[in-house]
C-alpha positions as CSV (number, residue, x, y, z in Angstrom):
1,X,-2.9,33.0,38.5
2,X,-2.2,31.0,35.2
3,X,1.5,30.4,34.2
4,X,2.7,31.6,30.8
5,X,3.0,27.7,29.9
6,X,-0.6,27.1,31.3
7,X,-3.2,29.3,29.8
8,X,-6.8,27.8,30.7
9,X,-9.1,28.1,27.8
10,X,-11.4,30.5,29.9
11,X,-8.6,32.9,30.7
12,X,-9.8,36.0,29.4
13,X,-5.7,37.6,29.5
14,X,-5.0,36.2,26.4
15,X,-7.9,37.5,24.4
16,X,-6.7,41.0,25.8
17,X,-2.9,40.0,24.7
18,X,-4.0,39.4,21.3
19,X,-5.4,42.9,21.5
20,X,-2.2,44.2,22.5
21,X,-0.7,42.8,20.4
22,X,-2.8,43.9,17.2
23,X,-2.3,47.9,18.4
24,X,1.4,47.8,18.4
25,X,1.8,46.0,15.5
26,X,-0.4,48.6,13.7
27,X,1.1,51.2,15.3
28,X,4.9,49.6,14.2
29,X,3.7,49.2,10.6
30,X,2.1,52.4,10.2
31,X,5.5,53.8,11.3
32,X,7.5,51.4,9.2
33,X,4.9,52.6,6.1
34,X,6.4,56.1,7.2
35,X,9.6,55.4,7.4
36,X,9.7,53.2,3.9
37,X,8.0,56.1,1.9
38,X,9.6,58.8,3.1
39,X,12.7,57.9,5.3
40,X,12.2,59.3,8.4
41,X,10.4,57.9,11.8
42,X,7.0,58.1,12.7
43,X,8.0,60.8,15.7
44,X,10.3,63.1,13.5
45,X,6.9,62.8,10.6
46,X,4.9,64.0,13.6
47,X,6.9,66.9,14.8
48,X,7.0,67.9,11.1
49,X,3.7,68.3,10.9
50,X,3.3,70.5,14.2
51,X,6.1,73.0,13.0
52,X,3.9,73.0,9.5
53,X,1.0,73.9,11.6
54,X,2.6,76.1,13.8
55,X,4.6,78.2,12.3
56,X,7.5,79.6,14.4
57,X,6.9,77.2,17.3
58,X,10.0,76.8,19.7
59,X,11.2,73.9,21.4
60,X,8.9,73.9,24.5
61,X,5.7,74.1,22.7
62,X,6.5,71.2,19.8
63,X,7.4,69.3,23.6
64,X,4.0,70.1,24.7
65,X,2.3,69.6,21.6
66,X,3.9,66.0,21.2
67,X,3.3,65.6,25.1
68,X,7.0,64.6,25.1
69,X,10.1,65.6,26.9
70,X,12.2,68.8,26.1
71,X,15.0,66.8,25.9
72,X,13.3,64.2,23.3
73,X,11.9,67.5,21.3
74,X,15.7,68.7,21.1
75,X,16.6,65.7,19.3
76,X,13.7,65.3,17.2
77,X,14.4,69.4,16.1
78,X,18.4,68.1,15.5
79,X,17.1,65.5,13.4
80,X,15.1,67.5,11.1
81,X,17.5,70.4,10.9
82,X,20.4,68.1,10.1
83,X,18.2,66.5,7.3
84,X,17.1,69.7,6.2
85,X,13.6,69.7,7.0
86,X,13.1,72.5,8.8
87,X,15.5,75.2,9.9
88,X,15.7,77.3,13.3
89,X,16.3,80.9,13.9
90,X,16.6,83.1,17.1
91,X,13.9,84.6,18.0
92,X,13.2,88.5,17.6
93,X,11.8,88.3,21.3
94,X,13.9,85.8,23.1
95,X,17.9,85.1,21.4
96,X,18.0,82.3,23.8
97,X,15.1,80.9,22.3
98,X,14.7,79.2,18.8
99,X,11.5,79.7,16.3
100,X,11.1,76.5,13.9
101,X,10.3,76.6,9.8
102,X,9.3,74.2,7.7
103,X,11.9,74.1,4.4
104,X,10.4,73.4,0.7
105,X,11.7,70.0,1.2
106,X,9.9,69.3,4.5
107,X,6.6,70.5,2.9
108,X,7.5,67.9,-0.1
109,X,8.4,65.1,2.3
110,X,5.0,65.9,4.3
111,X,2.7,65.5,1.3
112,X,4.2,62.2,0.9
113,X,3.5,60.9,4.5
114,X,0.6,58.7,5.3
115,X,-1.9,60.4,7.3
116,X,-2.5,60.9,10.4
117,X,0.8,62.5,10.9
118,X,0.2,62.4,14.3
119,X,0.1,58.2,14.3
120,X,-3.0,56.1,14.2
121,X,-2.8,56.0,18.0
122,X,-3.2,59.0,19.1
123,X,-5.6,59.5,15.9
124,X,-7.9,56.5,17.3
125,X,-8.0,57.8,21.0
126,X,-9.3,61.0,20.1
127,X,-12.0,59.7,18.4
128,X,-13.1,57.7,21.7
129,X,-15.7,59.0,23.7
130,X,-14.6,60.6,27.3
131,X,-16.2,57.3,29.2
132,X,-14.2,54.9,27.5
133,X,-11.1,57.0,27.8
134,X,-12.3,57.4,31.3
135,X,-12.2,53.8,32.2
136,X,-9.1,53.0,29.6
137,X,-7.3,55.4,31.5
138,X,-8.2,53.6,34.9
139,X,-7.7,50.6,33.8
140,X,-4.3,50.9,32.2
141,X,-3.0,52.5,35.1
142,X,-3.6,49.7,37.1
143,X,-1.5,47.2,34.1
144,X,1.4,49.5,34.4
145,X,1.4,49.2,38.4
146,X,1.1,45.8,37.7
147,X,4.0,45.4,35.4
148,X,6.2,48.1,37.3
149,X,6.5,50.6,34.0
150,X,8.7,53.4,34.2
151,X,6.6,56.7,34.4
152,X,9.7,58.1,32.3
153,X,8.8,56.3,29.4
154,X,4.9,57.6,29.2
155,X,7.2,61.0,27.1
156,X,9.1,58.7,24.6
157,X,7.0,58.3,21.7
158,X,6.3,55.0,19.5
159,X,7.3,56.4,16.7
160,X,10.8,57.4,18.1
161,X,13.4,56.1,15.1
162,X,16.2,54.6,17.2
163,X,19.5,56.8,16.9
């Protein structure tokens, strides 16, 4: 195995660094884009646009829908309440639970964020065929049990503006 001071010529990890490299630097500038047009993080523009499409949505399903923690959706919802973005009522059905709205102002502040609203992440892996996810999918599992990643971490999204 090469050192980090030693990379042969041949050693096709730094090709594949580069790579990495290039993804989360578009990912961080699509998210600084976001952030500089509009003022809030790429995570809170995403969950934005899920309550827009979803009308009503509670807590658990924008969780779902962001394949993110309940506890990370909370604080997103907090975010965009307190900036008044969207606002949450009970629910008719459930008091305990809560039912999500986009405000006039979140619908203004959407129409200014650059697209996908989702990030260009999660927009580029769902235009990959299911063989290449197939084998991406294999093959990053076996980096992350490589570099010992914490499974916790696979719910906190990129685009999570730091508190």
């Amino acid at each position: 195995m090469a050192s980090d001071a030693a990379v042969l010529d041949g050693d096709l990890s730094v090709p594949v660094l580069r790579k990495f490299r290039q993804v989360f630097n578009a990912v961080k500038s699509h998210f600084q884009q976001i952030e500089k047009k509009v003022g809030v993080g790429g995570a809170q523009a995403w969950a934005l646009s899920v309550v827009h499409q979803q009308p009503g949505i509670g807590t658990t399903d924008l969780a779902r829908a962001m394949d993110i923690h309940q506890t990370t959706a909370s604080n997103l919802i907090r975010s965009l309440v307190a900036a008044q973005l969207v606002v949450a009522e009970k629910s008719q059905n459930d008091r305990r639970a809560i039912e999500l709205f986009i405000l006039p102002e979140g619908q203004r502040l959407l129409k200014k964020i650059p697209g996908p609203h989702a990030g260009i992440l999660p927009h580029a892996l769902t235009q990959m065929d299911p063989e290449t996810l197939k084998r991406l999918n294999a093959d990053l599992k076996t980096l992350l049990r490589l570099i010992n990643a914490d499974e916790k971490l696979a719910q906190v999204p990129l685009g999570l503006k730091s508190p």
